[in-house]
TIMARDREN-325815 format. One line per 5 residues: number of its first residue (from 1); their letters; for each residue z, y, x of C-alpha. Coordinates in steps of 0.001 Angstrom, whole numbers, always signed. Layout:
TIMARDREN-325815
NUM	a	Z:Y:X; ...
end
This chain:
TIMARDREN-325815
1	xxxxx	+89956:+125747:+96042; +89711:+122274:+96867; +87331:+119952:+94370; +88679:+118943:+91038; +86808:+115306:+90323
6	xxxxx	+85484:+115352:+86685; +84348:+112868:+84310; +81247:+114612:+83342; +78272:+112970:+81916; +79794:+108994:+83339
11	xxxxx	+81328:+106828:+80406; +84489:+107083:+78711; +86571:+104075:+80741; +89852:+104569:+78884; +90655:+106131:+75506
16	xxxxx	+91598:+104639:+71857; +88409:+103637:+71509; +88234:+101637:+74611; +89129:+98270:+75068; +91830:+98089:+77404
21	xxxxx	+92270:+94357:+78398; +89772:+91880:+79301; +89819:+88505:+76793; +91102:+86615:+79843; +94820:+85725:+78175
26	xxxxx	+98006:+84116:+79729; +97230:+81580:+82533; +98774:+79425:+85289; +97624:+78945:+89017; +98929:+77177:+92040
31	xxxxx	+100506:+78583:+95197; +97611:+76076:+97093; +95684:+79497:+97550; +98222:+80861:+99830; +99314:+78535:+102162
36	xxxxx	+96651:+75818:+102574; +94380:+76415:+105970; +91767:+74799:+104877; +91337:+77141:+101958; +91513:+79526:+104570
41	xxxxx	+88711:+78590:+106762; +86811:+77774:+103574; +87370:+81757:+102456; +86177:+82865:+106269; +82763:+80948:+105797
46	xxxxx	+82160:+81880:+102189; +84038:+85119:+101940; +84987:+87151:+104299; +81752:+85954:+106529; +79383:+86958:+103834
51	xxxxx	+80576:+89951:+101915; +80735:+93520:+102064; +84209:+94800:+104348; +85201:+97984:+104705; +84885:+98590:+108814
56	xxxxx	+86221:+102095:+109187; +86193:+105758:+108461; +83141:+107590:+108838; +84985:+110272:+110912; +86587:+108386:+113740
61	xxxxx	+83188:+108058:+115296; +80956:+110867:+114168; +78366:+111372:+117489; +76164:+109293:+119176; +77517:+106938:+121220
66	xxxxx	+80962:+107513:+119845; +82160:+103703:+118713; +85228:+101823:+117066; +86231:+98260:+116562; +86829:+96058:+113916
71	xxxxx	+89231:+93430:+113749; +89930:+90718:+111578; +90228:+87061:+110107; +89320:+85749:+113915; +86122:+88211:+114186
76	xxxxx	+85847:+91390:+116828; +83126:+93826:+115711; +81768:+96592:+117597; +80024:+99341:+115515; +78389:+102194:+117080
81	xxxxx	+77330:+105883:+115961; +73345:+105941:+116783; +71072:+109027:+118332; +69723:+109335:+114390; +72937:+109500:+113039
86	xxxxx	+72905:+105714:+111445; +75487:+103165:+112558; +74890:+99711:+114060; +77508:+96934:+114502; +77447:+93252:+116738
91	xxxxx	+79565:+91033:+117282; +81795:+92298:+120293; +81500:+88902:+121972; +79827:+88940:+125166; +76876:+85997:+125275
96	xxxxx	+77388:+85109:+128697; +80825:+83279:+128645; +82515:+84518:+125527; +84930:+87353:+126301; +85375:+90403:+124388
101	xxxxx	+82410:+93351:+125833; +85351:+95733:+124933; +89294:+95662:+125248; +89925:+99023:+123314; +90014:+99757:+119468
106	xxxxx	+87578:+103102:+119965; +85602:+105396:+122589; +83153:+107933:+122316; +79823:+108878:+124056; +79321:+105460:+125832
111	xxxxx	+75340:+104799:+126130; +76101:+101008:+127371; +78556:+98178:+126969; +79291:+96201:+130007; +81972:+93171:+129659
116	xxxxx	+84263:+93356:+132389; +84057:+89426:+133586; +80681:+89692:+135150; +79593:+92912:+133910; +76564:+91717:+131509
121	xxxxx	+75466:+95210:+129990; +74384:+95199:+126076; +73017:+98624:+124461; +74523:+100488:+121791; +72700:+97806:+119612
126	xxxxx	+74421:+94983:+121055; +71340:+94004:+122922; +70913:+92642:+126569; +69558:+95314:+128875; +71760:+93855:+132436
131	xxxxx	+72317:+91246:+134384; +74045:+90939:+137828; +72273:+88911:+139763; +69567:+87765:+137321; +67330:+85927:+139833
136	xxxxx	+69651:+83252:+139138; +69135:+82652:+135519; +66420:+81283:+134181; +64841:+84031:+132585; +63885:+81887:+129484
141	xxxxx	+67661:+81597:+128624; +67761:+85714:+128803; +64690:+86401:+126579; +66044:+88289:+123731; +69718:+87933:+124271
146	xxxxx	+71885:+90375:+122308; +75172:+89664:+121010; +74420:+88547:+117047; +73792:+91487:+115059; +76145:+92542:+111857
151	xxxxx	+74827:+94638:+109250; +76297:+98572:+108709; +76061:+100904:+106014; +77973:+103900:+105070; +78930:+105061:+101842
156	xxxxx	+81664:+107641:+100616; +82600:+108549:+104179; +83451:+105015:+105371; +81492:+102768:+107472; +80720:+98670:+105888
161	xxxxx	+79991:+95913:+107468; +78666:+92065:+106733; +78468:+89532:+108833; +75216:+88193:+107739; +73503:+90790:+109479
166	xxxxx	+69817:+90954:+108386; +70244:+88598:+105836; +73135:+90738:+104156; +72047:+92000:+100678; +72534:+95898:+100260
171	xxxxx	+75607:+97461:+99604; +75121:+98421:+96721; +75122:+95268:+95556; +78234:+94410:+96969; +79641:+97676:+95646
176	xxxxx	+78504:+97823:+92125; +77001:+101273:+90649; +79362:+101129:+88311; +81971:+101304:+90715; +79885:+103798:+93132
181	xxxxx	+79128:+105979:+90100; +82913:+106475:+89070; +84546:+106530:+92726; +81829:+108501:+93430; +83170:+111492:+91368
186	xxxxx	+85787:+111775:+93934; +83612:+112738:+96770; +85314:+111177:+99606; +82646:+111483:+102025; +84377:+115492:+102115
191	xxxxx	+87800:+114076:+102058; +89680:+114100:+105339; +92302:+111591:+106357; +95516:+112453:+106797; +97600:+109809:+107705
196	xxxxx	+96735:+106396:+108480; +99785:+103561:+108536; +99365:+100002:+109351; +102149:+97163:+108498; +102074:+93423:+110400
201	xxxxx	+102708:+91441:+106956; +103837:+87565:+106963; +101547:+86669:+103987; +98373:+85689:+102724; +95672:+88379:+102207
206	xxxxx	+95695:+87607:+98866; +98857:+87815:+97827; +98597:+91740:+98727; +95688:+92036:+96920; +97122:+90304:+93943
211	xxxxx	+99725:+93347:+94074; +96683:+95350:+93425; +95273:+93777:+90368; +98433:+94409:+88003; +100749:+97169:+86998
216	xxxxx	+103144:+94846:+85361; +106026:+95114:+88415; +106252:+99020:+88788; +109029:+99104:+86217; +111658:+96844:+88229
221	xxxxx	+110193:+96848:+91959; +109340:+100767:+92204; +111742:+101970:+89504; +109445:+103549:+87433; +110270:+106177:+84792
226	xxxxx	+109931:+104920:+81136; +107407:+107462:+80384; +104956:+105707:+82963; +105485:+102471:+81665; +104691:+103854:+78500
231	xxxxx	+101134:+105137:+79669; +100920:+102095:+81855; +101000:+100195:+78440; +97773:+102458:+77389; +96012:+101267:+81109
236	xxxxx	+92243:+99840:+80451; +91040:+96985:+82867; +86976:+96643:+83763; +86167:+93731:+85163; +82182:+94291:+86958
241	xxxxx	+81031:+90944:+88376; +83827:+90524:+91788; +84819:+93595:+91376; +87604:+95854:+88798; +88121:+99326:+87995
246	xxxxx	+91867:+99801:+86136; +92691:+103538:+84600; +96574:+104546:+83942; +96808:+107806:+81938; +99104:+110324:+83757
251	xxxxx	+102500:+110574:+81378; +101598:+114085:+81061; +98483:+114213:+79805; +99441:+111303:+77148; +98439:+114593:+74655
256	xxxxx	+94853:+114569:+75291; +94712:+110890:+74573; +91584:+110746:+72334; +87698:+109281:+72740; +87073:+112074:+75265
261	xxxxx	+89741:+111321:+77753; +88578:+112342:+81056; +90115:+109864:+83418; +88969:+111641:+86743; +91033:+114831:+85508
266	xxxxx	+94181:+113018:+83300; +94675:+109425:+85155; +95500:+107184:+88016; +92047:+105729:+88949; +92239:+102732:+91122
271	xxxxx	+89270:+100357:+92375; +89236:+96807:+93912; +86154:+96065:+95935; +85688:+92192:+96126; +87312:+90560:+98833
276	xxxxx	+89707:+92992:+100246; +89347:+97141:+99688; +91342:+98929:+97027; +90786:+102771:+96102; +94069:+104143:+94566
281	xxxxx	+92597:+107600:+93033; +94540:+110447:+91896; +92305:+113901:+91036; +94453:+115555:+94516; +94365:+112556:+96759
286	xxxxx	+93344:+108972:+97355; +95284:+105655:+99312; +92616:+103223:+100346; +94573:+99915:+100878; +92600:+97497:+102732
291	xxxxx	+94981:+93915:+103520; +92201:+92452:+106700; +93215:+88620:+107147; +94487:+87792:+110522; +95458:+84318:+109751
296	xxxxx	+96470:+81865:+106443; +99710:+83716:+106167; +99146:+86279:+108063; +97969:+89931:+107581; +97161:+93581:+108847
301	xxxxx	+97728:+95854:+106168; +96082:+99828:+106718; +96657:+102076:+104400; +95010:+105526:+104243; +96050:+109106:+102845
306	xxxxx	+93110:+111081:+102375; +93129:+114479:+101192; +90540:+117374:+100593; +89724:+119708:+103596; +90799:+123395:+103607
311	xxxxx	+92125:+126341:+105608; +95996:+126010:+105786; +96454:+130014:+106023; +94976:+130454:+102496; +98021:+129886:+100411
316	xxxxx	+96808:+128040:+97982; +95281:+125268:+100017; +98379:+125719:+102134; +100532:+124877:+98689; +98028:+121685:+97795
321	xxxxx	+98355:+120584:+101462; +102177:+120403:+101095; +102342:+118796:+97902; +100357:+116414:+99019; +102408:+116132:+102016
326	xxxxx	+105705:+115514:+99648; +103390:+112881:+97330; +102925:+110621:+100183; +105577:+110597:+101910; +106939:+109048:+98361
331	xxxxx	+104004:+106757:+98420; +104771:+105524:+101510; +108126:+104679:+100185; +106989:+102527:+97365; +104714:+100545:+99811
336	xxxxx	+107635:+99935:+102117; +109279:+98357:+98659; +106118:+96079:+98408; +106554:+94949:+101682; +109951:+93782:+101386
341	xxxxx	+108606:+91356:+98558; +106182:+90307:+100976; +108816:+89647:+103349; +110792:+87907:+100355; +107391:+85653:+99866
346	xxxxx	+107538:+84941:+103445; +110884:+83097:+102668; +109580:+80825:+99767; +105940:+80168:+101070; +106897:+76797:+102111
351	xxxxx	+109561:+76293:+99216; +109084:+73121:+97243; +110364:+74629:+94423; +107561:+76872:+94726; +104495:+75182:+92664
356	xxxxx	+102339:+77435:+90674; +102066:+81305:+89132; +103098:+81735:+85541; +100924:+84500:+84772; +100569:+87195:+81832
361	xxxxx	+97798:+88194:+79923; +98196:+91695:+81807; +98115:+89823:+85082; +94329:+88463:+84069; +93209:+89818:+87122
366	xxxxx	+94971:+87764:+89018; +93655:+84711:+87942; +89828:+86118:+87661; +90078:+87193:+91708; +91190:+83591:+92641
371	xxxxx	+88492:+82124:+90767; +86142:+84266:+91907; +87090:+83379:+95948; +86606:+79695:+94227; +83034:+80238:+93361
376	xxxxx	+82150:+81758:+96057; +83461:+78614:+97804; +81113:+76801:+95824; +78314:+79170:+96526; +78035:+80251:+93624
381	xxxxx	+78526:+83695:+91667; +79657:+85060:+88211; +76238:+84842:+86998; +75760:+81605:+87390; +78322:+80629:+84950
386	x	+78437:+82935:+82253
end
């Protein structure tokens, strides 16, 4: 039997009683976001440089010495399984002359690093420990050398990083407990990934994640049913500080729609971690969408299918295990019909007839992301202004 998330004792997050749209309203933007590089390098420094990413799954590298990479927005990251257990990440730039200290995306059991230039060796820690022919350094230039440390955490099976390093504030900060509370029903530190698909996407970042933060175009771009519009209409939006949590009652379960609707059990759950990381949640199975910035209009989009563990000759799991097979194979589908509207954006991203967003009060989010990149710009936060 494979776990059944609950609502249990957590708060009621959609329901009659609930408020189901923040007081946000219709609004207008411009397209500047999307194209201009100088936003861009502004959102590297501010953003992407100084909040919480998500770096991998847990399980790609689960013994000592066992490593992968992360790439992304003009950064190389190493980040390393530890003899404790804990992770550690650095930048994967060697300090000698700049090259990469490794070429691949992941390896396992390695107890050094050397760069293959001039074979400077760093320590699963990204420090220093060789030099070829040292003698001819000056040894005050070597003291302490390690390539600049990133900070790592783990949390619900996936491995975090920041690139302020020991100056990055905890993740649960970055997180939320809200957030980690209601995810956290899920248990996806016992999920196991199934599939893992990555697209090359000719857009900003953003504009993927702005396909996150509304429901409004599943009727005409993924054809969907009238009875899911019809709970989509029901949907309640949280906004928590960067972050969002969005609930969309399954059609089916439209009956028990009363104060104690359990939305673990009876709806879509779906999460968007400030800058980049989206959890799409049903009770069997979970997509974790996470668009990583490779450029201004430019983007590598992973997408992963995780599932709950189980032996395939008991025929029950063996019956989940196939459904689940069937349900995302159809979810793949409907993100291939996303990406063609990327590829349609592609088209009109230097249009002068394109200007500015005309956007719906059920598109709030929208706006509310954009100005939240904007004050972090500014380095500032939510609290500062409300």
């Amino acid at each position: 039997m494979v776990h059944v998330p609950t609502r249990g004792t957590l708060p009621a997050r959609v329901g009659p009683q609930i408020q189901n749209m923040p007081t946000y309203g219709p609004s207008k933007m411009s397209r500047q976001p999307y194209t201009d590089p100088v936003q861009y390098e502004l959102e590297r420094e501010h953003v992407l440089n100084k909040h919480w990413l998500l770096g991998g799954r847990s399980e790609d590298f689960p013994n000592p010495g066992d490593w992968i990479t992360f790439e992304g927005h003009g950064e190389t990251i190493i980040i390393t399984r530890q003899p404790d257990g804990g992770v550690a990440a650095f930048h994967n730039v060697c300090q000698h002359r700049g090259p990469a200290i490794v070429g691949e995306l992941k390896g396992c059991k390695a107890r050094r690093f050397t760069c293959p230039y001039h074979g400077w060796v760093y320590d699963t820690t990204g420090k220093l420990v060789g030099v070829p022919e040292r003698e001819d350094f000056s040894e005050e230039h070597l003291r302490d050398v390690r390539a600049p440390k990133v900070a790592a955490a783990e949390w619900g099976g996936w491995v975090w990083i920041n690139l302020l390093g020991d100056d990055a504030p905890p993740l649960a900060e970055g997180l939320g407990s809200d957030i980690m509370a209601d995810l956290g029903a899920f248990n996806m530190d016992q999920m196991v990934v199934y599939e893992v698909v990555e697209w090359d996407v000719p857009v900003s970042y953003k504009a993927i994640v702005d396909g996150f933060n509304e429901i409004y175009h599943v009727t005409e771009l993924h054809h969907s049913p009238p009875e899911f519009t019809k709970a989509c209409r029901k949907a309640a939006f949280h906004v928590l500080g960067d972050n969002y949590m969005c609930f969309v009652p399954r059609p089916q379960h439209l009956d028990k729609w009363d104060e104690n609707f359990d939305h673990h059990k009876w709806a879509i759950c779906h999460y968007v971690v400030f800058p980049n990381t989206v959890f799409n949640c049903n009770p069997e199975h979970i997509q974790v969408f996470n668009p990583i910035p490779l450029g201004v209009d430019r983007t590598r989009f992973l997408c992963w299918q995780l599932i709950y563990p189980g032996d395939q000759s008991d025929p029950e799991y063996a019956d989940y295990f196939n459904k689940m097979s069937d349900h995302w194979a159809t979810l793949k589908v409907v993100v291939g019909e996303d990406i063609s509207i990327y590829e349609q954006l592609k088209r009109t991203k230097q249009s002068s007839g394109y200007k500015e967003h005309i956007l719906s009060e059920r598109e709030c989010k929208i706006h509310r992301y954009h100005e939240t990149i904007a004050l972090k710009i500014r380095g500032k936060n939510w609290t500062d202004v409300q």
